[in-house]
N, C-alpha and C positions, 0 to 999 in steps of 0.2 A: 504494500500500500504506500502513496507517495502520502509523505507529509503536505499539512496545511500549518500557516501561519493565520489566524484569524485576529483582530486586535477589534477591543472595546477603547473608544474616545469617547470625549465631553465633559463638558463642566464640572464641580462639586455638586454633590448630590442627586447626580442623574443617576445614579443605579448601577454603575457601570461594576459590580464586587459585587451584585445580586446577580445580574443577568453574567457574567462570566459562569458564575455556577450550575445555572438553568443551562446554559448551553452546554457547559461541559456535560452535564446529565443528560440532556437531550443524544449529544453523541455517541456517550459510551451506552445508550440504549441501545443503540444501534450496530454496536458491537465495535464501535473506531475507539482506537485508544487514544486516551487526552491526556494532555497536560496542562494544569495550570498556572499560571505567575501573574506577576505583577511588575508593574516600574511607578519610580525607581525602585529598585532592588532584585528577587529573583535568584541571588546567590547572596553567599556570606559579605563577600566582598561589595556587592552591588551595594547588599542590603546596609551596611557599614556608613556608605556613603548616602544611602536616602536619609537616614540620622540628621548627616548636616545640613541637609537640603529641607528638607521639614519642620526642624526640630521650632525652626523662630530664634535661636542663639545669635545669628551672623546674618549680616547684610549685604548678601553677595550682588558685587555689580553683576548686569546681568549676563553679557560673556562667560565669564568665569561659571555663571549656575550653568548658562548652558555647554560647558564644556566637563564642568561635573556628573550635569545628566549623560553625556555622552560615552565619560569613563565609565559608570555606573552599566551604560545601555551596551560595550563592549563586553564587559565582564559577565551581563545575563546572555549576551548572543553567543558568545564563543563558549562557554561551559554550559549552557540550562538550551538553550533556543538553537541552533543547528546541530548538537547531538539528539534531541529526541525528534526533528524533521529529517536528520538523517535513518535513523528507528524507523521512520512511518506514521509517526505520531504525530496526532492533529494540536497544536498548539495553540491557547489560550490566553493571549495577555490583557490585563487592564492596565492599559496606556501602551503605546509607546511613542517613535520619532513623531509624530506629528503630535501630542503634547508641548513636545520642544518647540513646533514651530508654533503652535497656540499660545501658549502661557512666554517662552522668552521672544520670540521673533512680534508678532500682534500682540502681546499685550504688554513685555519689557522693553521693546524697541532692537531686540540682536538682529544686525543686518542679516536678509535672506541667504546672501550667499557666504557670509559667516557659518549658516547652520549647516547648508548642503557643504559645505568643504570639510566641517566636524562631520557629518553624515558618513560621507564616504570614508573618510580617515578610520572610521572605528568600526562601522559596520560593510563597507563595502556596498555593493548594490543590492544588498538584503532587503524584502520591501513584503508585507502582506497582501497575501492570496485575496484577503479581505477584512477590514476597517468596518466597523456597526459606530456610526456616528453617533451617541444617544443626544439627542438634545431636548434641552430644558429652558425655560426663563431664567435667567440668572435668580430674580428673588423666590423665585417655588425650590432651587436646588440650596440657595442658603438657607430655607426655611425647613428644608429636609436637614442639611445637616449641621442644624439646631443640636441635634441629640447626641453626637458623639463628640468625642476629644476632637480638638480644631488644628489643624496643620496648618504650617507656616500660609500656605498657598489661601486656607481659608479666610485667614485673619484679613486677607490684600481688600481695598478698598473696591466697590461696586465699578469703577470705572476702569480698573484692571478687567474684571470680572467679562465684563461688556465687551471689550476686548477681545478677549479669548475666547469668546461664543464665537463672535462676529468672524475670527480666524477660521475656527474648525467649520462653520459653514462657507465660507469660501476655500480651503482645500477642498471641502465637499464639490460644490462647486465646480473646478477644478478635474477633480480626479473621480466622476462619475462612473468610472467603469472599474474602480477600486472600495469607493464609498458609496456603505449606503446609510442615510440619515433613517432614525427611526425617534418617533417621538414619545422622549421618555418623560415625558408628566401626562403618560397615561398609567391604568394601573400596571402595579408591576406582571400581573398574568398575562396583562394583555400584549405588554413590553415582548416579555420573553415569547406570546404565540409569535407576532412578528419577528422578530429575530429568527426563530426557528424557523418560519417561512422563506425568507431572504438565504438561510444558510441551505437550504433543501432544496431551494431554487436553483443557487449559485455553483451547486456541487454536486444536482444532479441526485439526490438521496431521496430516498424511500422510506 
């Protein structure tokens, strides 16, 4: 079986660590074997470096984060993320490079070809089979995540926020035969039937 690369994108509090799960379930229903992760992190090392990037302690210009995300996004691809596609294994991230271009390019101001030159430098031309764009309003996803401990990302003011939607629908945009936007301030059952729909479509399952 060939590997798939699938990535979850979108704001805080779109859902995107609920529906990873559903999907991964939905898969290995199916009998495909999954894996899943996250970014930043995903390994020891990765995970080491999401610490400082979250934690709220340091105020990194924005270069510098996104060239952290990028060591972090090295260290999950070459140990976690091209051995288990090498396997056959359907792989499952919440987040990856196009966060970077969201949050530091649209919404910190790191020039674009800044990020494509870190892009290629650490991961090559590694790219997902397929992207589920979850989108939310920015204030229904800070009102969702009300309830849990706040990362650095969350504390950032609404105009960041705005920002970073406004990017990941224009990579959308962009790269329609890669993304597909699904809208995630519906329920979350309903989230996940779509997604299941999009990925059964995409890949041809049963």
């Amino acid at each position: 079986m060939t590997g798939r690369l699938i990535t979850f994108e979108g704001g805080d509090g779109a859902g995107k660590s609920t529906q990873t799960a559903r999907l991964a379930d939905f898969l290995a229903g199916l009998g495909i074997p999954v894996l899943c992760t996250r970014e930043p992190g995903g390994t020891a090392e990765a995970e080491a470096i999401r610490v400082l990037l979250v934690s709220g302690e340091a105020d990194w210009d924005p270069l510098t984060e996104a060239m952290l995300h990028y060591a972090a996004r090295r260290e999950h691809v070459e140990k976690r993320i091209r051995p288990a596609l090498a396997a056959g294994k359907w792989v499952i991230s919440d987040r990856f490079y196009d966060s970077t271009v969201a949050y530091q390019c649209y919404g910190q101001g790191v020039a674009p070809e800044d990020e494509v030159a870190l892009r290629r430098l650490a991961i090559g031309g590694l790219q997902p089979d397929l992207t589920l764009m979850l989108d939310i309003p920015v204030e229904t996803g800070r009102e969702r995540a009300q309830a849990r401990q706040k990362s650095r990302y969350e504390e950032m003011n609404d105009g960041l926020h705005l920002r970073v939607r406004s990017g990941f629908l224009e990579i959308a945009r962009r790269e329609p035969q890669r993304v597909a936007v699904v809208d995630a301030a519906q329920d979350p059952d309903n989230v996940a039937a779509a997604v299941q729909t999009i990925v059964a479509g995409r890949f041809g399952l049963s």
